[in-house]
N, C-alpha and C positions, 0 to 999 in steps of 0.2 A: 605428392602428398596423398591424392584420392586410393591410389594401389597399398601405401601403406598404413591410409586409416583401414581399407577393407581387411587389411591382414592384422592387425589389431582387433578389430570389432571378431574376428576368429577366432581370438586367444579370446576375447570374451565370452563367447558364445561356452569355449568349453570351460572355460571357469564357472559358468552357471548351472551347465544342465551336469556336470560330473556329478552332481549330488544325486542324478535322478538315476543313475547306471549305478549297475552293482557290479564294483569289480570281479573281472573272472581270472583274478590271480589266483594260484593257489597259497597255501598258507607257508609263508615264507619268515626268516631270522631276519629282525630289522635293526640288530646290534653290531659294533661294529665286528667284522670280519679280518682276522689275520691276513697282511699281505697288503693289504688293498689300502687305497689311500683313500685319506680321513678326508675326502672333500667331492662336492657334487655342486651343479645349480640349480637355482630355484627359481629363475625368470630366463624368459625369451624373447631375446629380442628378432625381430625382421630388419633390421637394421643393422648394415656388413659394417658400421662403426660404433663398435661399441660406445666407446668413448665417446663421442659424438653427443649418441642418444641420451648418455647420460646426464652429458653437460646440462642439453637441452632439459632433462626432466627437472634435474636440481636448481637448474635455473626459473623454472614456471612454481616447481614445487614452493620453493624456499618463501616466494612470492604470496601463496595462495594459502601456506599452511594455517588450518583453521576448520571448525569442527563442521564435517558435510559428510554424507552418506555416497553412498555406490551409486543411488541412482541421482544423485547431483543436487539433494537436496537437504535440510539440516536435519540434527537427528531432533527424536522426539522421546517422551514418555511412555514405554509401553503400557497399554490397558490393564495386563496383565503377569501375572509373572513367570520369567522364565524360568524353564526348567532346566536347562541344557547351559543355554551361558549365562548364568548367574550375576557375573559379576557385570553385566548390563543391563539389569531389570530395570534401573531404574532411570537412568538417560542411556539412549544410544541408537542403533540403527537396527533393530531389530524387533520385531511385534513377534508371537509366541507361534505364529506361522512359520517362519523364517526360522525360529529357534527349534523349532519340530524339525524342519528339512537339514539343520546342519546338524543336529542329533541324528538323525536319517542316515546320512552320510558319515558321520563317524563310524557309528557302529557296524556301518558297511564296510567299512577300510577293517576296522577290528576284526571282524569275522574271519580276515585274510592273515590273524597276527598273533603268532603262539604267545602260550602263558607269561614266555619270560619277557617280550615285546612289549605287552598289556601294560606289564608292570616300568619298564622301561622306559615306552615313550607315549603310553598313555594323556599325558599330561604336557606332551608337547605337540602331539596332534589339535586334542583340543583345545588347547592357548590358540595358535595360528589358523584353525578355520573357526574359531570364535572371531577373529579381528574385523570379520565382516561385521559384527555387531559395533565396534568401538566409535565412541562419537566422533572419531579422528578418523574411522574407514578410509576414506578417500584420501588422506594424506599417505595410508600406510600402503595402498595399493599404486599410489600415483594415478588418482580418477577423477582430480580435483578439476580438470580439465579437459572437456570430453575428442579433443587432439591429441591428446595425448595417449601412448599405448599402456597399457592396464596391468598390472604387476600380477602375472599364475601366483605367488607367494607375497605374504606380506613384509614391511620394512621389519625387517627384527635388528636389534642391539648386537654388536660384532662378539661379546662376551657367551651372549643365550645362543646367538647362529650358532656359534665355535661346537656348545655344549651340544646342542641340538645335530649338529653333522656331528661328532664323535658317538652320540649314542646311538642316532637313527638315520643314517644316511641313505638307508634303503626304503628308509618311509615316502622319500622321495615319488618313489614311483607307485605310492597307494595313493599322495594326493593330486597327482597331475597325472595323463594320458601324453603329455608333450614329450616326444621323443628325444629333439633335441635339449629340453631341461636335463632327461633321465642320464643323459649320456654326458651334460655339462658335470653331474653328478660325482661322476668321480674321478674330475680333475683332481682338483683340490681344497682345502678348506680355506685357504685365505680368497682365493678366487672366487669358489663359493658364497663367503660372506659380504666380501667388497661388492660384490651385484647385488645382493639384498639389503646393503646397507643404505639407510636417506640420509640426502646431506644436513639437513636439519639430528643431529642426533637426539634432539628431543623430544621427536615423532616417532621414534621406532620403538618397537615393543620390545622389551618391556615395560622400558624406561617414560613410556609415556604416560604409564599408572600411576605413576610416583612421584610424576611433573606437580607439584603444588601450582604453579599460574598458572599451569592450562585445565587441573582438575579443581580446579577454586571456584565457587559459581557453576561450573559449568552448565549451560540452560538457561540460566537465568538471563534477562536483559545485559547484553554487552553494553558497556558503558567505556569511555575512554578516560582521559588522566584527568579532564576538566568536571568529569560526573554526565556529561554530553550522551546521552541514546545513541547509540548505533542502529538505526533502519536503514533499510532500503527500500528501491522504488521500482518498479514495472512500469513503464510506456504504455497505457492504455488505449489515448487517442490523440492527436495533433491535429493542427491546420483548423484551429476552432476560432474566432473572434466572439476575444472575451468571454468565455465560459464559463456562468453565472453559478448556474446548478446543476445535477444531477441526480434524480429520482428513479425510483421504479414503482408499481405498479400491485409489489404483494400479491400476484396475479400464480406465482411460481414458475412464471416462465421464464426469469431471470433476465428482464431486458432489462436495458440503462435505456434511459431515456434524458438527455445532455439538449440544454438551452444555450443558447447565444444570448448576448444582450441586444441583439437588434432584431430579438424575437422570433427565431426557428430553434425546433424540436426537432433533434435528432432519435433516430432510433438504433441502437447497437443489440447488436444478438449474440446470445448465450457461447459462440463461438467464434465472437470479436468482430465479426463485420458490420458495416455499416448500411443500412437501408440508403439508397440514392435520391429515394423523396420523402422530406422532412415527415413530421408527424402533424408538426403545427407550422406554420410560416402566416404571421399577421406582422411583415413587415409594415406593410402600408398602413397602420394605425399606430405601431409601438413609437414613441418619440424617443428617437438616440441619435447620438450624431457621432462625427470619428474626433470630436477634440477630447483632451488626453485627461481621464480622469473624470468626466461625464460620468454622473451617477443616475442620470433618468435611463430608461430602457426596459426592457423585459426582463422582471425581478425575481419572480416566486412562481411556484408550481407544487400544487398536492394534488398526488389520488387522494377519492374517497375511499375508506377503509372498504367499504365493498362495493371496489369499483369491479371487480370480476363479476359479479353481477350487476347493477346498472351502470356500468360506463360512464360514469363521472369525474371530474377535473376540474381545478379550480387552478387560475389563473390570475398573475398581480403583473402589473404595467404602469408605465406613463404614456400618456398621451393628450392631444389639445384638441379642445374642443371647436364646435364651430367658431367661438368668440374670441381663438386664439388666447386660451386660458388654458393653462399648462394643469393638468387632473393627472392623479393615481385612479387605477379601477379593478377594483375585484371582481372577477366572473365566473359563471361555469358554463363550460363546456359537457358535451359528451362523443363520446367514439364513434367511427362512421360506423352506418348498421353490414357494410360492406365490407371495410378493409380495417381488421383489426390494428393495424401502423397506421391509421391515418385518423387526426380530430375532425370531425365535423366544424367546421368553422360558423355554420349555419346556423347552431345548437345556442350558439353565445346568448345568454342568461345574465344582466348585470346583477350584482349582488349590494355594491356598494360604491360609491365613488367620491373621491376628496378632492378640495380644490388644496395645488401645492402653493405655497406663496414664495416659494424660491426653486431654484434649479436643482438644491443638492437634500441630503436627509428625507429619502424617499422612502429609508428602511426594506421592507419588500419580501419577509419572510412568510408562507405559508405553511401550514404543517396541523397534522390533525393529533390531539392527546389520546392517550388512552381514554378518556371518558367517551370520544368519539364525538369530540364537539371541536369545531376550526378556530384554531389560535392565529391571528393576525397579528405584527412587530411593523406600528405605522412610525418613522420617522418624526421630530419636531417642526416639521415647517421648512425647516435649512436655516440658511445665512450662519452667522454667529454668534453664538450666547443664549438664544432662545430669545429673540427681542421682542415678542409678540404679547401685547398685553402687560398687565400689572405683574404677573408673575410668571408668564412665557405658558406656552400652550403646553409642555410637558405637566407643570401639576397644575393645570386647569380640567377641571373633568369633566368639563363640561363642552367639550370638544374631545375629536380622536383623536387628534395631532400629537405626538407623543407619548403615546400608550401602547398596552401590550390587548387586545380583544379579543372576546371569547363568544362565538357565534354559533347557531345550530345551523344549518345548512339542511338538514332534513325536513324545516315547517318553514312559518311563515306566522308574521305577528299580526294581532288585532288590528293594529294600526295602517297596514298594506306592507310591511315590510318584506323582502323576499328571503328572507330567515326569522326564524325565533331565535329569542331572547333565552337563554339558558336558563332555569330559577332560580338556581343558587349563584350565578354571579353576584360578586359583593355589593355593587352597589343602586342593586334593582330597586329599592325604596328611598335612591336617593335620588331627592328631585330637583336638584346642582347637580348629579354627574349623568353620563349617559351612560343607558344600561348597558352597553355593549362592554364599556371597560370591566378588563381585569384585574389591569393593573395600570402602574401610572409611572410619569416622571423619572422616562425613558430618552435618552438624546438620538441614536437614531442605531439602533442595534441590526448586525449584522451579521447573518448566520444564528441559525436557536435550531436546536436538534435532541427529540426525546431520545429519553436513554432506554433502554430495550430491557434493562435488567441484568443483572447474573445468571450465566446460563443456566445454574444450575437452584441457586438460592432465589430469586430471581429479586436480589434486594438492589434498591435505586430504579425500580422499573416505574415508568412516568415522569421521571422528574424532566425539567427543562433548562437547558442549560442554554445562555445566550453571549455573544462578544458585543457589546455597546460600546461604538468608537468615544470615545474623548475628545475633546475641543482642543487645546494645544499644551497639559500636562503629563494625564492621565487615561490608561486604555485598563476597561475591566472585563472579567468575566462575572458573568451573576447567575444565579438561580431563581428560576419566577415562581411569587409565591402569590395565591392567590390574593388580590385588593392589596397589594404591596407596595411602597413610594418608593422607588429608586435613586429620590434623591436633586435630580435634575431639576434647573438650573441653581438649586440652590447649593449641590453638591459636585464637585466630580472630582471620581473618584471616593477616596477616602476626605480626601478635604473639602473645605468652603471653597464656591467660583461666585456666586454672588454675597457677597459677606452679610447681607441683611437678611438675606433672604435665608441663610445657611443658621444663623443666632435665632431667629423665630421659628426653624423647620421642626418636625416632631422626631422625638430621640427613637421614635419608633422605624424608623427609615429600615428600608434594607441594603446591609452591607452587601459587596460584590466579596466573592469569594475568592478573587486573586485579582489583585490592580499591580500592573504597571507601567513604568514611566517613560522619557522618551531617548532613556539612553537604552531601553529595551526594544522599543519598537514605537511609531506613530501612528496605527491604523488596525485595530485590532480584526482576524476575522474567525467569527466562533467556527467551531468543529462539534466532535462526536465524542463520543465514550466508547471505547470499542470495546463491543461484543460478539464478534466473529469468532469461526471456528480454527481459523490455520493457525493463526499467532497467538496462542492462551497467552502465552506472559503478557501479555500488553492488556487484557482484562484489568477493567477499569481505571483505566488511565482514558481521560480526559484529552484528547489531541487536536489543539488549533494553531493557528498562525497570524503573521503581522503582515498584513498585504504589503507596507511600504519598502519593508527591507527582508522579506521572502524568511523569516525566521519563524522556524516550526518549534512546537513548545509541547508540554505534558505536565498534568497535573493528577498525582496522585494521590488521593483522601486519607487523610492518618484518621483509622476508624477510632480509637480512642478520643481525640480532642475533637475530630469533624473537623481539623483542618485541612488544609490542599497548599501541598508540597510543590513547587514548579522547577521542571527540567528539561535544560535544552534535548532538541534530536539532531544531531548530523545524520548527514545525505553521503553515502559515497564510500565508504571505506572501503579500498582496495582490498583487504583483509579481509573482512567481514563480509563483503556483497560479492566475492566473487564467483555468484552462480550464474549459471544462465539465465538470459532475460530479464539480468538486474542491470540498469542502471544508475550514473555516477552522481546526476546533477540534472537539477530542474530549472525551470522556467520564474527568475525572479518573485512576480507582484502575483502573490498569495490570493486568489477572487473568495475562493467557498470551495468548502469540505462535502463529504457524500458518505455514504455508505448504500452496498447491494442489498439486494435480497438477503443474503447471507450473513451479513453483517461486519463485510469488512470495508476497510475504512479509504479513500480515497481524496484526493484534492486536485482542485483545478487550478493555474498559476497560467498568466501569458509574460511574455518579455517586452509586449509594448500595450500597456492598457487605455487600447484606443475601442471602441466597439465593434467598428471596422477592420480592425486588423487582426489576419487569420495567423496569428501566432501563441493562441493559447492552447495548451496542452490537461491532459487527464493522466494522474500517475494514479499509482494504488501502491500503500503502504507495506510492507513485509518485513519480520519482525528475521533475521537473518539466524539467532541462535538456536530460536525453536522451533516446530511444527508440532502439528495434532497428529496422534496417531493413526496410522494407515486403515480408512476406511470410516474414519469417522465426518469428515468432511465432503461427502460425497452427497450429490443430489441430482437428480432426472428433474431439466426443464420440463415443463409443459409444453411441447411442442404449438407453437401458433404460425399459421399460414400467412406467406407472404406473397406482397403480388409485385413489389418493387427491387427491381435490379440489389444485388449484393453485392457492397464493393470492399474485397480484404483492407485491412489493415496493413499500412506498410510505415514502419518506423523510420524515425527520424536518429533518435537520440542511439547514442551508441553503446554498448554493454561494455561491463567491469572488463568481462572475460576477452572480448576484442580490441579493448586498448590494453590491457595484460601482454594480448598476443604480438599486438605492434609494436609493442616498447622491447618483447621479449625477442622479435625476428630482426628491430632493427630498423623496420620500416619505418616513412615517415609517414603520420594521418593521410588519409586521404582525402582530399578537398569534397563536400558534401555540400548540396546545392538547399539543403536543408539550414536554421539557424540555427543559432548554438544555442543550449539554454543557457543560462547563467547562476551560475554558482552559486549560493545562497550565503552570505557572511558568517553563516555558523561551519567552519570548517571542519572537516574530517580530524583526528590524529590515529595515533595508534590504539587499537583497542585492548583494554585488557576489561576484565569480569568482576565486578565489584559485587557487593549483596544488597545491594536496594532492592530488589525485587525477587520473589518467593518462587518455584517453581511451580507450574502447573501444569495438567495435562496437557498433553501435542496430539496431533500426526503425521504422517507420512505414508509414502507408496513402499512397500514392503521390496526387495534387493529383485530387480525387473529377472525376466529368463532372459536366456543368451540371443532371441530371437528379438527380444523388447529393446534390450540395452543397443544392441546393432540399430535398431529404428530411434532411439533417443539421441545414438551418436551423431547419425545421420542429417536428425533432425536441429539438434545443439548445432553441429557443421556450420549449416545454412540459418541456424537463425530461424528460424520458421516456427509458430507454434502446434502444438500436437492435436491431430482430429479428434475428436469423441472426451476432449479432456475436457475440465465442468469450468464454468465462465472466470471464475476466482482466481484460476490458474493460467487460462487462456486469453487474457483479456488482452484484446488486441481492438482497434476498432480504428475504422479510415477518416483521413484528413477532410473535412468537408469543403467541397471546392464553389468559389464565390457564386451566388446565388447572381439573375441577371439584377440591372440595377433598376432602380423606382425612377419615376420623374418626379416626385416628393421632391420639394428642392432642402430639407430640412434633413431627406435620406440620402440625398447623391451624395458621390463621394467629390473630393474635391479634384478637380482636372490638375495636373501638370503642366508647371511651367518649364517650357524650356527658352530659358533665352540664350543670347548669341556665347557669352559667357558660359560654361555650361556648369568649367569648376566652379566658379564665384555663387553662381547659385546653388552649384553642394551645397558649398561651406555655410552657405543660408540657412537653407533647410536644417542644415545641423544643429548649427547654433540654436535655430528655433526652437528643432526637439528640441537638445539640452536645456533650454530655456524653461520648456513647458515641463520636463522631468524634474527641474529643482523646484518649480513650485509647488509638484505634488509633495514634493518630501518635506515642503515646509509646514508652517502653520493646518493644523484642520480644523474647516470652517465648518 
């Protein structure tokens, strides 16, 4: 196979740069000629069975068809409009560079083509080196698979080929240099056409203009027959336990900077590797342990807004004090003055600290608003119900315990505090609440993430969007509005949980802007709004998920009423994801959402949610039918010096396009010493294009030269992500391998039993997980 990709990536190479050479025909009749038979080819194969080849293509084809560009990516919006192929201004594979160089190339083949030719086949030349623009390219060339060899001519309809070899069959050798094409040329014209025809006939051109279900939408969010999203995902990082969060720094160096819940800080760089020593590691104080569902740990993490000038961080935890009193603590930190990857651990600054009065509802969000003041999401206490008190510590305000808090971090209060007090927090003149609260009568919210705005309009910028788990009906999302009551424990949800307390509560309450129940999910955990640049269609859509049963969701804002619409997303569609670097299926139990530098949207999931156990995973969101147009998505990290060992990224999970390949060779999987992830209950189906959502600007990489496309086949081949390409796209980032262990006996992990039985104590073990997995999925306390 390696001898016949090189001779494929050949035929590529002159498919690309033919446009830059001007032919040195002379000006020749391209009608048909007496005598001579009406038929030629338009593809070359390196393969002495024809047949064969072909099977194989229509076989991977038939599979894959579905809208991708040349260089293996979806089409987009161009900025601007074409001049040359018109009839793709407005979706396709083409930006007005690309549309220049195949005007370039036309008029170069015409120069070589008398008056009566002009008029002739003018308009068949330009149809077929147009195709390189059609949102379907890569089906029509067979590119959809970078194995596969690359069609010199595109699929045409056996009716237009017919037309096309009787009027111009000598055009042949203005648009290819291939010898052997020129010479298949004039066999004959069924022979002719049967090699340029796809077995799909509803891909070949012309007939692909006129397809109403593949021209319906096209662009737009692909949706399937349920109304289900079609995304896909990228493998960012693996071998993580429990993977809390993920931040960065607004520094523009574009690192990720990824926690564990047993309190290390990883660092990942702009081209997916992983630093070999953490950023932060305060195992030896975070309190977590490996039983299943443990919610104490290392929970939260913000830069300060200019942390690129003083090097600040704040940090949220559990841990027990000397009295063996189980405390949350707020801190800050700052960066060593040495090694920009590394915190100073020295620096630690407490800021706040609460006593928990239960193990769980520890909450643990950090995050700073626009105003530039640190919003704290404290948990109610734990257990169940809110038992604490006459009316439970969420509307008591007179405690933090179930509140949302609004702190300055920049001063320091009259009273010795090590922050100020904001002025306008609501209720600074109240002498029942404490000034810190924002808001109140909150049960223990999980995940809250400001929205950055519209890129353009920049409306919804500030707002805060939060998931606050439910007790055992109901999971919502909310919006926090300043001095706000949530509701809790008199509410949840939309309904009464304490019936007394829900008949006296004030009608003023704030609704949650999407509740649901437990035939949807038990464990909600909030997300983002994305505003990145690759996937415009996904602008403002709302994106989170249900830790317990790994169900990814979307809510989009009907601006007339302000209400918020909810839609599932499947993972996986064979169709749909089959580009490189996508994979099918994630990691169950749904932890916390992210977004980069940049603004795209990301999730963490493990398949055993112990703290301990290095099976959590980092995907990145990808919106498959669309991209940003080429060059708009582009950015130069900040380069920052490193002094710790780099260790690539090496995946686990496996691509659309390699179990394509195994199902399509025959082969059986290959056993992989890696876990599997686990399929998410929101299944895949077939997709087709509905209009729920609007089209908007994309991009993409403009159709590579023949020297590029050879290095992407290359590289597609092996799987390998590409040097100098910007973090968004390259996100790749390594397994962290277990750290040594503590003598903590609260941090060991638990030894292995082997007794004389060895299966009998499997079967134990098992049963136990199973055991401790059903009781996550039951009741939340």
């Amino acid at each position: 196979m390696e001898n016949l990709n090189e001779v494929y990536c050949e035929e590529v190479q002159d498919f690309y740069t033919s446009d830059l050479k001007t032919p040195t025909l002379k000006e020749v009749n391209i009608w048909p000629q007496a005598g001579r038979s009406s038929s030629s080819s338009g593809v070359s194969f390196s393969c002495p069975d024809v047949c064969l080849c072909l099977f194989l293509l229509c076989l991977i084809g038939s599979v894959l068809g579905h809208p991708q560009c040349l260089d293996y990516g979806p089409p987009f919006q161009p900025p601007f409009h074409l001049e040359f192929c018109s009839a793709y201004e407005n979706f396709g594979c083409c930006d007005q560079e690309r549309d220049n160089s195949i005007a370039a190339k036309y008029w170069d083949i015409m120069d070589n083509v008398d008056p009566r030719g002009h008029k002739l086949c003018g308009t068949y030349i330009k149809d077929i080196l147009c195709q390189e623009c059609s949102p379907y390219a890569a089906h029509l060339y067979d590119a959809e698979n970078p194995r596969t060899p690359l069609r010199s001519l595109p699929g045409l309809c056996f009716d237009y080929c017919s037309e096309f070899h009787f009027n111009c069959r000598s055009a042949i050798r203005l648009l290819t240099r291939d010898k052997h094409i020129q010479e298949c040329c004039e066999t004959n014209r069924t022979c002719f056409c049967d090699l340029l025809r796809l077995q799909d006939e509803d891909y070949c051109f012309p007939s692909v203009l006129r397809n109403t279900a593949l021209s319906h939408n096209l662009g737009s969010v692909v949706e399937d027959q349920r109304g289900c999203i079609q995304l896909c995902l990228s493998e960012v990082a693996n071998g993580l336990r429990n993977p809390v969060l993920m931040v960065h720094p607004s520094d523009r160096s574009h690192r990720l900077f990824v926690a564990e819940q047993v309190g290390v800080v990883w660092v990942y760089l702009p081209d997916g590797s992983r630093l070999e020593e953490p950023f932060l590691d305060i195992r030896t104080v975070v309190l977590a342990t490996p039983w299943l569902g443990d919610e104490r740990g290392f929970l939260g993490m913000a830069f300060h807004p200019r942390y690129k000038y003083n090097g600040k961080f704040y940090i949220y935890y559990s841990y027990m004090d000397k009295n063996r009193v189980e405390k949350i603590r707020i801190s800050e930190l700052k960066v060593s003055a040495s090694d920009a990857n590394k915190a100073d651990p020295r620096s630690e600054r407490n800021l706040l600290e609460l006593e928990e009065p239960a193990a769980n509802h520890n909450g643990g969000q950090l995050l700073f608003g626009v105003d530039g003041y640190m919003y704290l999401f404290i948990g109610d206490g734990g257990k169940a119900g809110d038992p604490f008190g006459k009316f439970g510590n969420a509307q008591n305000k007179s405690t933090l315990l179930g509140k949302v808090l609004r702190i300055d971090v920049d001063g320091k209060s009259p009273d010795g505090k090590p922050y100020r007090i904001p002025p306008d927090n609501p209720f600074v003149s109240d002498p029942k609440a404490r000034p810190e609260v924002y808001a109140y009568g909150v049960r223990n919210m999980w995940r809250c993430a400001v929205d950055r705005g519209d890129p353009v309009t920049k409306k919804g910028r500030g707002r805060i969007f939060c998931g606050d788990v439910g007790q055992n009906r109901f999971e919502e999302i909310d919006l926090i509005v300043k001095g706000g009551n949530y509701g809790w424990r008199a509410k949840e949800g939309l309904e009464c949980y304490d019936t007394k307390l829900c008949h006296n509560s004030s009608l003023g309450d704030i609704l949650p802007i999407f509740v649901y129940g437990r035939s949807v999910g038990k464990s909600v955990t909030g997300g983002y709004v994305y505003r990145g640049c690759e996937s415009p269609n996904l602008n403002g859509l709302y994106i989170f998920g249900d830790f317990m049963n790994g169900r990814l969701m979307a809510l989009q804002e009907d601006e007339k009423t302000n209400k918020w619409k909810k839609q599932d997303i499947c993972i996986g569609s064979t169709t749909a994801c089959a580009f490189p670097g996508m994979i099918s299926s994630y990691s169950k139990f749904i932890i916390s959402f992210a977004e980069d530098e940049a603004g795209e949207l990301y999730f963490m999931s493990t398949s055993y949610p112990s703290a301990y156990a290095p099976r959590g995973s980092l995907y990145k969101l990808i919106d498959p039918a669309r991209r940003a147009p080429p060059g708009k998505c582009k950015y130069k990290p900040v380069p920052v010096k490193t002094k710790s060992k780099q260790i690539p990224f090496v995946p686990r999970a496996k691509t659309v396009l390699e179990l394509l390949n195994e199902s399509s060779t025959g082969k059986p999987p290959k056993k992989s010493s890696t876990l599997p992830a686990a399929i998410p209950t929101v299944s895949s189906k077939k997709a087709k294009k509905p209009s729920s959502t609007k089209i908007k600007a994309s991009t993409v990489q403009p159709a590579p030269s023949g020297k590029e496309r050879k290095r992407i086949k290359a590289e597609a081949k092996h799987h390998k992500p590409r040097q100098g390409e910007k973090i968004t796209h390259n996100s790749r980032a390594t397994p962290a391998p277990p750290l040594p262990r503590r003598k903590s006996s609260h941090l060991a992990r638990p030894k292995k039993v082997l007794p004389k039985n060895a299966a009998l104590a499997k079967g134990k073990l098992e049963k136990r997980r199973k055991k401790q997995l059903l009781k996550l999925s039951g009741v939340s306390e």
